[in-house]
C-alpha positions as a Python dict, from the first residue, in 0.01 Angstrom:
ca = {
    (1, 'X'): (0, 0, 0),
    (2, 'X'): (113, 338, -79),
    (3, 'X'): (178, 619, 195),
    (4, 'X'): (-31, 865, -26),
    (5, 'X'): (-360, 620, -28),
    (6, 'X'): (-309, 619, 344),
    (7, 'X'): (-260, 970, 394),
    (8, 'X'): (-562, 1032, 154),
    (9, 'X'): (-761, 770, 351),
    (10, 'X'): (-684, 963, 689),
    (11, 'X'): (-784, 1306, 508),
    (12, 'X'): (-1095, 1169, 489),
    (13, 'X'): (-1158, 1013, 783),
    (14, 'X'): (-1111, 1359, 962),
    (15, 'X'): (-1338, 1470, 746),
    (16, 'X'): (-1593, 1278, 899),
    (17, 'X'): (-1476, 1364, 1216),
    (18, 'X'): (-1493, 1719, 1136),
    (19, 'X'): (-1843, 1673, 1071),
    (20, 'X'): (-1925, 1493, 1377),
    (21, 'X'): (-1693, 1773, 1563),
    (22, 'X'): (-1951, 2071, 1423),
    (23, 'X'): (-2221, 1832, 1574),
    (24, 'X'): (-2066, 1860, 1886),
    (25, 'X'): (-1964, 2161, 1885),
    (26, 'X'): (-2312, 2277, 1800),
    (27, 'X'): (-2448, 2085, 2141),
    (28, 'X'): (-2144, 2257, 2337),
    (29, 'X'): (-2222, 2616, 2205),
    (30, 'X'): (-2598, 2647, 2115),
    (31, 'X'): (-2789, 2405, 2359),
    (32, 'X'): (-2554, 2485, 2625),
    (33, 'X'): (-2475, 2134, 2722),
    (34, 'X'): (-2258, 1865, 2646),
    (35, 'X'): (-2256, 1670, 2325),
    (36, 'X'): (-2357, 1282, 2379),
    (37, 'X'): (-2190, 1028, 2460),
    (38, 'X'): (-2224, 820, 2159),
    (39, 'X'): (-2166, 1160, 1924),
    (40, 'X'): (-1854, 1151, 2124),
    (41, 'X'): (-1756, 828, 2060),
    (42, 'X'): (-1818, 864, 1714),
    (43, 'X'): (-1593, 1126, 1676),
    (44, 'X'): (-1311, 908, 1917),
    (45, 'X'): (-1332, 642, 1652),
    (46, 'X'): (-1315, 852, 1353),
    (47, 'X'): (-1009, 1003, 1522),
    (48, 'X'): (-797, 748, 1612),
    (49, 'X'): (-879, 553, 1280),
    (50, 'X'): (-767, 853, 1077),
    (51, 'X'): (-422, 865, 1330),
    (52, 'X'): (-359, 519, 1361),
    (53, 'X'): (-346, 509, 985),
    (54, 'X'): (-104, 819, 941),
    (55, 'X'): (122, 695, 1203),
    (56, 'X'): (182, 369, 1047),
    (57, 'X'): (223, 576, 699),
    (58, 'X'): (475, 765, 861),
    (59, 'X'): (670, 488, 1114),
    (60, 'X'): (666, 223, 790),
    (61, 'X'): (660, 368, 494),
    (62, 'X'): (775, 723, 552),
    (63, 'X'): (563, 1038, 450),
    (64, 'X'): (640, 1435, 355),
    (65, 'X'): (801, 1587, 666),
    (66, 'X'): (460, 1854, 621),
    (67, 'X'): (284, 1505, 692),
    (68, 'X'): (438, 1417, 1013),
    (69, 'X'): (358, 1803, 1140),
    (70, 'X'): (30, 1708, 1073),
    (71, 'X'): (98, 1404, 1305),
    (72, 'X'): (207, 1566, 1543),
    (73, 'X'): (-74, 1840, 1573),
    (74, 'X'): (-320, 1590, 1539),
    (75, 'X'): (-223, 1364, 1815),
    (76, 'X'): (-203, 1712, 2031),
    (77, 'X'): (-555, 1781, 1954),
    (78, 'X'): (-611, 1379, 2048),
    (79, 'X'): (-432, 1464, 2389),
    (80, 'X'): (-655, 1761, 2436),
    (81, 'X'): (-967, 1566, 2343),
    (82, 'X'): (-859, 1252, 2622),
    (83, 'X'): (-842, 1557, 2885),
    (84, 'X'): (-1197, 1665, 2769),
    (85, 'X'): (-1312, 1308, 2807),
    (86, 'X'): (-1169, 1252, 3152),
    (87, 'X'): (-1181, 1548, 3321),
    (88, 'X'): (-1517, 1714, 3244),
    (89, 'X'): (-1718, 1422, 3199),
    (90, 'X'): (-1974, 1516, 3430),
    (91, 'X'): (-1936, 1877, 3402),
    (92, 'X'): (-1945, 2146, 3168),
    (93, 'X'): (-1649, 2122, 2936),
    (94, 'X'): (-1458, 2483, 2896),
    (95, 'X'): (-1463, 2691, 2646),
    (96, 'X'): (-1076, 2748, 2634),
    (97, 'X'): (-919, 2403, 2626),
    (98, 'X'): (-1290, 2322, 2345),
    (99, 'X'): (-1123, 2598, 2162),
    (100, 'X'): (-715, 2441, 2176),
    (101, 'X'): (-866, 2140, 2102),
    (102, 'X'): (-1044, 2248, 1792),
    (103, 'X'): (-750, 2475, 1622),
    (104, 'X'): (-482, 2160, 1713),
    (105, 'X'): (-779, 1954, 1517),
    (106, 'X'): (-818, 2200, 1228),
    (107, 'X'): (-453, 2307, 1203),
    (108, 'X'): (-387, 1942, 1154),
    (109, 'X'): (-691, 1902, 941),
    (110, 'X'): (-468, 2158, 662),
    (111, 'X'): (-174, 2045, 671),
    (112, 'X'): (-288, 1693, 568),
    (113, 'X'): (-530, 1790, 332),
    (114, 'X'): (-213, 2010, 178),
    (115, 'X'): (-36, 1698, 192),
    (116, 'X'): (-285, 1475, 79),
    (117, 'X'): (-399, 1654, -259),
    (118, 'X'): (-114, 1950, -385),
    (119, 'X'): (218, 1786, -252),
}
């Protein structure tokens, strides 16, 4: 398998979980409450699909260094996103460390789609 299939692959399975993200986010922001649980989960399997597949691109077959930034702010966001899930479970999940969360996510999001379709 090629690393560009995979890294076009994990494009577009954070795609997806960009989608499910403006779900979320629209539960967060507009009805004031946290998103559910299985919206979440959706999103936490989109997520770690789309990185488990550019990691092994990157560890196996090797990928454009603008890849591997994208690695690397991705799994950031994914750190950001495991504090979200444990910490503020049960409570109201804050608007500042939403926001980190999303940018890492998005930032990410560019770099790959950069990679994935003009490099």
């Amino acid at each position: 398998m090629e690393p560009s299939l995979l890294i076009r692959l994990s494009f577009w399975l954070l795609f997806a979980t960009a989608v499910v993200a403006l779900a979320m986010g629209w539960a967060r922001f507009a009805a004031r409450t946290n998103p559910p649980l299985w919206l979440a989960m959706v999103h936490w399997f989109l997520a770690v699909s789309a990185l488990a597949l550019l990691a092994y691109a990157s560890l196996a077959m090797g990928v454009p260094r603008l890849a591997n930034w994208a690695l690397v702010l991705l799994f950031a966001s994914a750190a950001g996103g495991v504090v979200i899930k444990l910490g503020y479970e049960l409570t109201e999940v804050p608007v500042l460390l939403c926001t980190v969360h999303t940018l890492l996510g998005i930032a990410g999001f560019f770099l790959l789609m950069d990679v994935a379709f003009w490099s």
